[in-house]
C-alpha positions as CSV (number, residue, x, y, z in Angstrom):
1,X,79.3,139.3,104.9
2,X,82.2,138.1,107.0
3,X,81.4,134.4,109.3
4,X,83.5,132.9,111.7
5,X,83.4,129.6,114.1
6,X,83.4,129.7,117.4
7,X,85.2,126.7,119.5
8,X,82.1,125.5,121.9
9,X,84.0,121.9,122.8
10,X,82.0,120.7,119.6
11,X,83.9,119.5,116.3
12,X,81.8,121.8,114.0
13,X,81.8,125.0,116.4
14,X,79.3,127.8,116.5
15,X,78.5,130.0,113.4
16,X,79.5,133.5,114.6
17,X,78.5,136.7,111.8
18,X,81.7,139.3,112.6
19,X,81.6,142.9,111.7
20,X,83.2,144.9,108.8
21,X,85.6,146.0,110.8
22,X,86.4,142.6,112.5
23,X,85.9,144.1,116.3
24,X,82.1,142.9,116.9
25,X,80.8,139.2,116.5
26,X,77.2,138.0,117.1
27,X,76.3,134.3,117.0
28,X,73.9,133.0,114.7
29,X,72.5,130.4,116.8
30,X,69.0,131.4,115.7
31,X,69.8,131.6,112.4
32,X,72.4,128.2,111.9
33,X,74.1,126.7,114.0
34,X,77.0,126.3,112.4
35,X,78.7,127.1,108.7
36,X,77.9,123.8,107.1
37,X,74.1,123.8,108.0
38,X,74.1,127.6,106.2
39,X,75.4,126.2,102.9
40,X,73.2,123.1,103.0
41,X,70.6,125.7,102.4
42,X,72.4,128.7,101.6
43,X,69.4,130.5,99.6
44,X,67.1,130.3,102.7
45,X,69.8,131.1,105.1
46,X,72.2,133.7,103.8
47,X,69.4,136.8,103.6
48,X,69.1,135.8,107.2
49,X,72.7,136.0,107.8
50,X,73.3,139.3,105.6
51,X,70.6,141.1,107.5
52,X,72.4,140.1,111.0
53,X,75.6,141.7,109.7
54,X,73.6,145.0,108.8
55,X,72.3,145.2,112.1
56,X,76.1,144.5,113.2
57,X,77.8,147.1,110.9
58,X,74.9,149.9,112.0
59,X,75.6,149.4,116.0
60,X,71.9,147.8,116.3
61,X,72.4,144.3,117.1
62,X,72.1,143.4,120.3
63,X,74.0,140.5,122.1
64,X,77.3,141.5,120.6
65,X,80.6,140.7,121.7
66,X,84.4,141.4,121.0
67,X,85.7,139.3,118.4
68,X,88.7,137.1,119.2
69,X,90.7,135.3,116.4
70,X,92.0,133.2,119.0
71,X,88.3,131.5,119.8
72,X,88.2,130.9,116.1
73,X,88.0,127.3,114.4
74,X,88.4,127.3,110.8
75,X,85.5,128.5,109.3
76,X,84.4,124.5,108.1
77,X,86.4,123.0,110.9
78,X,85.8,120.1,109.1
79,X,84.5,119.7,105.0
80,X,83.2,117.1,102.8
81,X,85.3,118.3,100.3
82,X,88.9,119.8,100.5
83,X,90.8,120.3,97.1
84,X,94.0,121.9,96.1
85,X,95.0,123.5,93.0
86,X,98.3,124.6,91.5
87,X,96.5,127.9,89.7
88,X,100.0,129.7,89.8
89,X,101.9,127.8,87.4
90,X,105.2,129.7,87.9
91,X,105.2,128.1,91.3
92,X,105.4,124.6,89.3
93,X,107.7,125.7,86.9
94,X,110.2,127.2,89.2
95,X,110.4,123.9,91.5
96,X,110.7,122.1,88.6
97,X,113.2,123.6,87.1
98,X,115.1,123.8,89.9
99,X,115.3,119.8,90.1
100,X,116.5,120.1,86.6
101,X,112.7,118.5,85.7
102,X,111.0,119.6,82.5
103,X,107.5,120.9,82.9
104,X,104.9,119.4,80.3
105,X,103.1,121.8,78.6
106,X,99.7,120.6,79.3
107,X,100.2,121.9,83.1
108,X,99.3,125.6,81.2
109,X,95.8,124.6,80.1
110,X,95.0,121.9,82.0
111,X,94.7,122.5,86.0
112,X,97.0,120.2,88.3
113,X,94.8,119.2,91.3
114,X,94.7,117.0,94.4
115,X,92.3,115.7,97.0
116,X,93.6,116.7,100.6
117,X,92.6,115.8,104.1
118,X,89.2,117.5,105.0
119,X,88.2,115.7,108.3
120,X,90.4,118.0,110.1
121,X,91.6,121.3,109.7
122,X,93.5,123.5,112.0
123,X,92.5,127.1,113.6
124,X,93.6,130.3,112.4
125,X,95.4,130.5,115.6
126,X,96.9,127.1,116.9
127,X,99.4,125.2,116.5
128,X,101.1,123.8,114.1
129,X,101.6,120.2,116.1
130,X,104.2,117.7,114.1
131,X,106.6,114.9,115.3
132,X,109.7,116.2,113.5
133,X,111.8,119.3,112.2
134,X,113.5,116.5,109.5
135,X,110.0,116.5,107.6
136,X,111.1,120.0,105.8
137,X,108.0,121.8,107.3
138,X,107.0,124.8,104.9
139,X,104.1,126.8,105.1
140,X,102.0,127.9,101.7
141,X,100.1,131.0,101.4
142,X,96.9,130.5,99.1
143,X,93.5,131.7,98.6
144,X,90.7,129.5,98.4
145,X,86.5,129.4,98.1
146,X,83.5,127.4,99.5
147,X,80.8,126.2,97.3
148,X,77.3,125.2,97.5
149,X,76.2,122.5,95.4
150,X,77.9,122.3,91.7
151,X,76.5,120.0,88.9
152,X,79.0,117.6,87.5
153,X,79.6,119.1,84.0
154,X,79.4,122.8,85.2
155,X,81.7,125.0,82.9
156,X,83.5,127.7,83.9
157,X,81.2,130.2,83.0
158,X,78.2,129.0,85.7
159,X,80.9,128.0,88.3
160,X,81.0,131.7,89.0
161,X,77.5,131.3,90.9
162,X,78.2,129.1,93.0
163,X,81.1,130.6,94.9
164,X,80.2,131.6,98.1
165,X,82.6,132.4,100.1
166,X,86.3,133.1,100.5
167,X,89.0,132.1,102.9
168,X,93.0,132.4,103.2
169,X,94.8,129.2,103.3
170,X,98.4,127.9,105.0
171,X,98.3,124.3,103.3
172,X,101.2,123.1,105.6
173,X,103.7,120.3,103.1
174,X,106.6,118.4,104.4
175,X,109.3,119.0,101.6
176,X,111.4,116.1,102.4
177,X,108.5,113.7,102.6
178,X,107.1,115.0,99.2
179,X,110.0,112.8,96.7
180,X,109.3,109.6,98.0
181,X,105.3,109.7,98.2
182,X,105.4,111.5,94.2
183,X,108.0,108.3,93.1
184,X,105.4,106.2,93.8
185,X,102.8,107.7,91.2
186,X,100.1,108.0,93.6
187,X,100.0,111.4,94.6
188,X,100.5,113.3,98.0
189,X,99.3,112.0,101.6
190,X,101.6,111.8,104.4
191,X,103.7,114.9,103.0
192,X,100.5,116.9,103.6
193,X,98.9,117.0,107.3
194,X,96.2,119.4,108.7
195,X,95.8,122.7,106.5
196,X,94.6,125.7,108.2
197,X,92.4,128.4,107.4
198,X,91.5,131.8,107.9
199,X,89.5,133.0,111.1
200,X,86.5,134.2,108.6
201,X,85.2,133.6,105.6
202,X,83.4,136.5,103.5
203,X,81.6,136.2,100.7
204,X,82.8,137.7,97.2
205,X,80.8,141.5,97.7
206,X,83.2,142.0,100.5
207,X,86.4,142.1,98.1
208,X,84.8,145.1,96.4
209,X,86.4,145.6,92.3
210,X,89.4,143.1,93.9
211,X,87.5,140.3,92.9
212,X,87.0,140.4,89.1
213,X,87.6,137.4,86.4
214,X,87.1,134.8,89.5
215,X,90.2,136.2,90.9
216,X,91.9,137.6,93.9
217,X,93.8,141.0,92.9
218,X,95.2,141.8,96.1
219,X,98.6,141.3,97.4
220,X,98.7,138.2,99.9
221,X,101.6,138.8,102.5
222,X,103.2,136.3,104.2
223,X,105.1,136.8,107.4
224,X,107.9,134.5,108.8
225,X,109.2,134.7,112.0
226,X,108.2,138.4,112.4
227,X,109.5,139.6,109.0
228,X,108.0,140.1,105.8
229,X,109.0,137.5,103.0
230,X,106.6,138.4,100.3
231,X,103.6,139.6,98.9
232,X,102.7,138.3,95.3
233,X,99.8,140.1,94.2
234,X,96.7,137.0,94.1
235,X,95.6,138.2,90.9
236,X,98.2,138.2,88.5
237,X,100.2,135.5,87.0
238,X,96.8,132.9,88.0
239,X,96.7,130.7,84.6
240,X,93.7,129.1,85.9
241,X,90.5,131.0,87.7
242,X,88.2,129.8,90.2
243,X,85.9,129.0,88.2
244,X,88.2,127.1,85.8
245,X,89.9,125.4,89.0
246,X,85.7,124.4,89.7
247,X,84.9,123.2,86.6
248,X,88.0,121.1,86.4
249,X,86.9,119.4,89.6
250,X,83.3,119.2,88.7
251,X,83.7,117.8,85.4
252,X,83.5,113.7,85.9
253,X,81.4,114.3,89.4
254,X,79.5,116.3,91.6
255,X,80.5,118.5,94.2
256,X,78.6,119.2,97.1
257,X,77.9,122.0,99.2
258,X,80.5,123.2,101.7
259,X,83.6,122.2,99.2
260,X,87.1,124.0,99.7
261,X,89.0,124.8,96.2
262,X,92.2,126.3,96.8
263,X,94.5,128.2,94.7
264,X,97.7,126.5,95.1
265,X,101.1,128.8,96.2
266,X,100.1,132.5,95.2
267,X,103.3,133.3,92.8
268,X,104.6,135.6,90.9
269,X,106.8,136.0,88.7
270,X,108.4,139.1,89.5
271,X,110.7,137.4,92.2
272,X,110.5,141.2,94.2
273,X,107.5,140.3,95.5
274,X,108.9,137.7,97.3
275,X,107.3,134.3,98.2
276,X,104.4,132.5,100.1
277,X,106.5,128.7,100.6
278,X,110.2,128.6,101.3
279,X,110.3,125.9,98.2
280,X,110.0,129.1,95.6
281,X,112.7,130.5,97.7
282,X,114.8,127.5,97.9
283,X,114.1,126.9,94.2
284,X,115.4,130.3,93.1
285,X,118.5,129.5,94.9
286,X,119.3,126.3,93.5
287,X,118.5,127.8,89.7
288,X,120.9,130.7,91.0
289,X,124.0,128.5,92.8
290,X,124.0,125.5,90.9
291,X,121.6,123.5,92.8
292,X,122.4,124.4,96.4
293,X,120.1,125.7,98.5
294,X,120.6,128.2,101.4
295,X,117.0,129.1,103.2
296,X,116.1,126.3,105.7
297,X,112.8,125.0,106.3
298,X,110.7,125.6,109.6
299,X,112.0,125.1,112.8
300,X,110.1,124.2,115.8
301,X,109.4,127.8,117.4
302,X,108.8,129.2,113.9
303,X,106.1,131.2,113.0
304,X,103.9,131.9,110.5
305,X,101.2,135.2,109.5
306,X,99.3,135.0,106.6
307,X,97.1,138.2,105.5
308,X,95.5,140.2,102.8
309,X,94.8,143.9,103.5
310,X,92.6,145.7,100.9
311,X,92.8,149.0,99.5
312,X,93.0,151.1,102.8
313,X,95.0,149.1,104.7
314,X,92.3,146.9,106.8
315,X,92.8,142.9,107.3
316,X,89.8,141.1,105.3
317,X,89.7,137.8,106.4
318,X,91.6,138.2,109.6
319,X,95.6,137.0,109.9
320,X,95.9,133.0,109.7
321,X,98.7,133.6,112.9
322,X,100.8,130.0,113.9
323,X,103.8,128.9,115.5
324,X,105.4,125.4,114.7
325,X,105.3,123.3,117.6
326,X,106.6,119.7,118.3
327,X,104.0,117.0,119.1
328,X,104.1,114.3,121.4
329,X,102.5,110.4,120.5
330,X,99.6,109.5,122.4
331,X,99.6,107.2,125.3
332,X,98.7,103.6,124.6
333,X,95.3,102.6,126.6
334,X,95.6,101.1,129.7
């Protein structure tokens, strides 16, 4: 099953259910109204949802439309919950050691995490709005899921279950405003603004055998500026699951229905694949020519495409598609 939400002038949208194929969409107004209410009651509501996209894939819905990625919010425009893993260690370790910073062990067994901004996310489609090119704007390709409710204490092997959907991620960081924030040991906030998200989310049937071990094994490519910088394969080289990146967060606390858990940078460590941020790139220059760095960060005019095809070629969650645009402070009140 494949959802989307609709801008309606609302901040939570309208739950759309979009075709196989991603060229039909019908909304689900009688069914939820939008993505959140579906996973507050996700047992009730998905059957609903599911038979809806049958009648959509078969040609016998009726009040269907085109789909438009450009209409689409994320699919939780908003989320009580939005947390960020760093599954692909290599990612860590290549950063690090390009810094000249030694890497503790523990980061191989024990997940890195953080709590991000969830009150506001940004649309497949729109811009990325920020004050200033000096920030070291860098885009990050990831994969992440949507739960329902998950019991503190859940271990891995029952976190499984409550995955229910899937989404691509661009979890935007400010490179030069990452140093200062990390020196003063209380983790990331202004060096992470808005993250944005794929136009759908599909649940875990619609990745076919690619979704095995609570993994991803698909090649996620990332696009920049109209060429192809990489495509690590999601699947390989993930120390830490889903389900493991689930259980981490769910051990001291609850987490509610309609949390985000993201992968962290897909990597690889087969540097052929290329990358999915420009700080692995960077990083594997300064290990390379003794600590300088040649790739620059985003520009305003940049853009960004973010997409995993499956096995015949066809787009599964729809292209995360963005250009890096300058924004302008608000006027004071009269």
């Amino acid at each position: 099953m494949k959802l989307a939400t609709l801008k309606d002038g609302t901040r939570d949208g309208q739950l759309a259910v979009v075709s196989r194929d991603l060229k039909t969409a019908h909304l689900a107004d009688g069914i939820a109204p939008t993505l959140q209410r579906a996973l507050d009651d996700w047992g009730f509501i998905a059957p609903q949802l599911e038979e809806l996209y049958e009648r959509l894939n078969t040609g016998k819905a009726v009040r269907t439309f085109d789909f438009d990625p450009k209409r689409c919010m994320a699919p939780l425009p908003r989320a009580y919950q939005w947390v960020d893993g760093s599954a692909y260690v290599n990612h860590v370790e290549l950063v690090r050691r390009a810094r000249n910073a030694e890497m503790p062990e523990s980061f191989w067994h024990d997940p890195l995490m953080y709590q991000g901004g969830s009150d506001d996310f940004i649309g497949p489609t729109d811009d990325i709005l920020l004050a200033s090119e000096d920030w070291g704007i860098d885009f990050e390709g990831e994969v992440a899921v949507i739960t329902d409710d998950v019991p503190m204490g859940t271990a891995p092997a029952q976190a499984a279950s409550h995955i229910k959907l899937l989404m691509l991620v661009n979890d935007v960081s400010l490179r030069n405003l990452i140093p200062a924030e990390l020196a003063k040991g209380f983790g990331f906030f202004q060096s992470k603004p808005a993250t944005s998200f794929s136009p759908l989310a599909v649940t875990p049937d619609e990745l076919g055998d690619a979704w095995q071990d609570g993994k991803v094994h698909l090649p996620l490519r990332a696009t920049w500026n109209g060429a192809l910088v990489g495509q690590p394969d999601a699947g390989v080289d993930m120390v830490f699951s889903f389900p493991q990146l689930i259980a981490h967060l769910a051990k001291t606390r609850n987490a509610r229905a309609g949390s985000i858990i993201g992968s962290g940078t897909v990597s690889n460590k087969d540097s052929a694949r290329g990358y999915t941020c420009i700080a692995e790139k960077r990083a594997l220059e300064m290990i390379a020519n003794n600590g300088e760095a040649k790739t620059p960060f985003m520009k305003f005019g940049d853009t960004i495409r973010i997409e995993m095809l499956d096995k015949h070629g066809k787009s599964i969650f729809g292209a995360i598609s963005q250009q890096v645009a300058p924004c302008t402070a608000p006027k004071a009140p009269r």
